[in-house]
N, C-alpha and C positions, 0 to 999 in steps of 0.2 A: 265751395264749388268742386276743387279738385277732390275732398274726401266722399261727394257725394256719386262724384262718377264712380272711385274704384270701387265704393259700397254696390254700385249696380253692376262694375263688371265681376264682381266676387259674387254675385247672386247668379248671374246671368250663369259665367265659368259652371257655379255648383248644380243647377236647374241641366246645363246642357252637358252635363259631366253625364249626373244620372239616366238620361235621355240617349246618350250615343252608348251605354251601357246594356241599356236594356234594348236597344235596337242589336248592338253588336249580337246580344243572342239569339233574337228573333231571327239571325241572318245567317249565325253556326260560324264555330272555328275554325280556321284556314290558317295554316302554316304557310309563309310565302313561299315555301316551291311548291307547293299544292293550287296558290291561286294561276287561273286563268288571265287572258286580260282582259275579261268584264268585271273578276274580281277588283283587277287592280285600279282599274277604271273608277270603281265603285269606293277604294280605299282612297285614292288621290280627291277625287270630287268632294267626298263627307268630311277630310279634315280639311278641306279650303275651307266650308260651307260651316264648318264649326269655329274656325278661325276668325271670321266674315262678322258673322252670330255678336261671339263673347266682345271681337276689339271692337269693332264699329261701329259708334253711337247712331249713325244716321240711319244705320240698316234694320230693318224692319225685322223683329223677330219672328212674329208671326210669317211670316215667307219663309222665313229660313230653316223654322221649324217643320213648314208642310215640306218644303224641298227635300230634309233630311226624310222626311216621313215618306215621300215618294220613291226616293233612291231606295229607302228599304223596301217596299213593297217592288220594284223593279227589281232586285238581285232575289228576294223570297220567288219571284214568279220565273227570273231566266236560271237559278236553280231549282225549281220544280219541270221545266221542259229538259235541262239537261239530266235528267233525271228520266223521264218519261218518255222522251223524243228520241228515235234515234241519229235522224237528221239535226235536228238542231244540236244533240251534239257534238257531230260533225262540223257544222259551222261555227258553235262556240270555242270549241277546243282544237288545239295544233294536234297535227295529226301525226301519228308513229311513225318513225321512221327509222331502217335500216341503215346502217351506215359502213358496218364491215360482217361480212359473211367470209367463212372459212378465211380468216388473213386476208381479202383482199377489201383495197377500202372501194368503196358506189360510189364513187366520185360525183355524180349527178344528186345524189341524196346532199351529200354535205354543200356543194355550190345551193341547195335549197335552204339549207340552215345557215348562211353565209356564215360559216364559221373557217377557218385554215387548218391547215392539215395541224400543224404545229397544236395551234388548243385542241383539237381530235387528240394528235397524242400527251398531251400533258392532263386530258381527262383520264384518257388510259393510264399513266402515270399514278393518278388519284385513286386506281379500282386496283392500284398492286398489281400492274399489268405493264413491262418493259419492253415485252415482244410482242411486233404485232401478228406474226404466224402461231402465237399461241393462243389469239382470239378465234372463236367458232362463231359468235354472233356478237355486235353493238350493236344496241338499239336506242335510239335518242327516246325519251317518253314525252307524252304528254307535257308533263309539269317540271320540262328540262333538266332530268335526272339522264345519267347513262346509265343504260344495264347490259353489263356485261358476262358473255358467256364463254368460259375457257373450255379449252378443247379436252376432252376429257384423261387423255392421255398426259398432259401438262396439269393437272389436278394433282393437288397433296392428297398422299395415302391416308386416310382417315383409319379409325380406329373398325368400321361397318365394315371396310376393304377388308384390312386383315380378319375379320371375324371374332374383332374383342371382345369380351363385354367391358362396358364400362358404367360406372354410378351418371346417370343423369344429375345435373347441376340444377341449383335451387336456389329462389330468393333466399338473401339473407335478413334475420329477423334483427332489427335492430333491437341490442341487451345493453348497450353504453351507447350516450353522448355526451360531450362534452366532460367527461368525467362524472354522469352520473347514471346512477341504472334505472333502466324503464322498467319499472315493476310488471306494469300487465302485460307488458310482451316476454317474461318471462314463465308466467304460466301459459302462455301462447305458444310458445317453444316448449314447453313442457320439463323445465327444469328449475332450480331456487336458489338460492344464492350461496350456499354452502358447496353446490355444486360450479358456481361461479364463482366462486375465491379459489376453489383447488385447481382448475384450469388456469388459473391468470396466476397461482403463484410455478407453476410449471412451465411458465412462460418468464422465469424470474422478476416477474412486476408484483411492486408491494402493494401499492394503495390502487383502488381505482381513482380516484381524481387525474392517476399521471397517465390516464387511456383516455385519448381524444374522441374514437370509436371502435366499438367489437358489438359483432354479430354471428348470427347462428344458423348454419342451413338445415336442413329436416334431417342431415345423417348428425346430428349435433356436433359439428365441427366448429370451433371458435378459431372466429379472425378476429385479429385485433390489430389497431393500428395505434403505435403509442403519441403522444403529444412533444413534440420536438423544443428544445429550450428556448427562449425567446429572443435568443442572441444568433439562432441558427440561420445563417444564408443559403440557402439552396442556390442561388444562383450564383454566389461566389464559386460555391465549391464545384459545381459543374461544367464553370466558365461562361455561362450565359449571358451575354451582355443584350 
């Protein structure tokens, strides 16, 4: 008896594994500060209803399936209006809001976000931001991010200020992992491994096995990160408890 149920929830589990996979895509990826809350409405509801599904013998799978299959077709259709509408998505989604202009805070904004001054500023905190007369705009988003705008005078001098030039920065091509080399991406970088033994022994490393990872940006510049003993404690040495 007992092997013949887990045989059916191991079937069940696999069939509706598949099924909320290929729905999740029909539905598109969503980073949770991304989702709204119809998304999350729509996350909370389909893992009950999948939970429902695989444990509970007495429940009907067929319902459970149309239900899952309904929920998709409801977020497919309330993200095709917030898409297309620009009322509804107004109604879907929280609305922008201002919260401090030129340093001073809109008091009537944040009493609408019921949030307290104190997490106002320990967001500010989180954007590298200590004063609040050195903000020019906070803006709450959407998908409860802050963005924040310093005042342009309280801006670090970048290198465009002064009139440098400087090399634009480049992905790096991964040439090592784990101690071994990726052959095709070094004809992707456009160099060979004689040209990659004389750079790593200029870096006094003998063998590649002892490079955890090095990589190559388009000015062919080799970074390399060596592989640490096995005995090494980072967090002794730092004090980290």
């Amino acid at each position: 008896m007992y092997s013949s149920i887990l045989f059916i929830t191991i079937i069940k589990c696999i069939l509706i594994y598949i099924l909320s996979l290929t729905l999740s895509k029909l539905i598109g990826i969503k980073i949770i500060s991304q989702m709204n809350f119809f998304d999350f409405i729509m996350g909370v509801s389909v893992g009950s209803m999948i939970a429902k599904i695989v444990i509970d013998k007495d429940h009907v799978v067929f319902s459970g399936i149309t239900a899952l299959l309904m929920f998709t077709l409801l977020t497919i259709a309330t993200s095709y209006l917030n898409l297309k509408s620009y009322t509804a998505r107004r109604i879907m989604n929280a609305k922008t809001l201002i919260l401090i202009e030129n340093g001073r805070i809109i008091d009537k904004n944040v009493r609408k976000l019921k949030i307290t001054v104190n997490e106002l500023m320990m967001k500010l905190r989180e954007k590298d931001v200590f004063n609040l007369e050195d903000v020019q705009f906070a803006i709450m988003e959407r998908n409860g991010q802050l963005s924040v705008l310093i005042k342009a005078n309280k801006k670090p001098v970048t290198p465009y200020d002064m009139e440098l030039n400087v090399k634009n920065s480049s992905f790096l091509n991964d040439i090592i992992i784990d101690g071994k080399i990726i052959d095709k991406n070094l004809k992707i970088a456009g160099i060979d491994k004689k040209w990659l033994q004389s750079e790593i022994k200029k870096k006094n490393i003998n063998k590649i096995e002892d490079i955890f990872y090095a990589g190559v940006d388009k000015n062919k510049k080799l970074i390399i990160s060596e592989k640490y003993p096995n005995n090494f404690n980072p967090e002794s040495k730092f004090g980290v408890e």
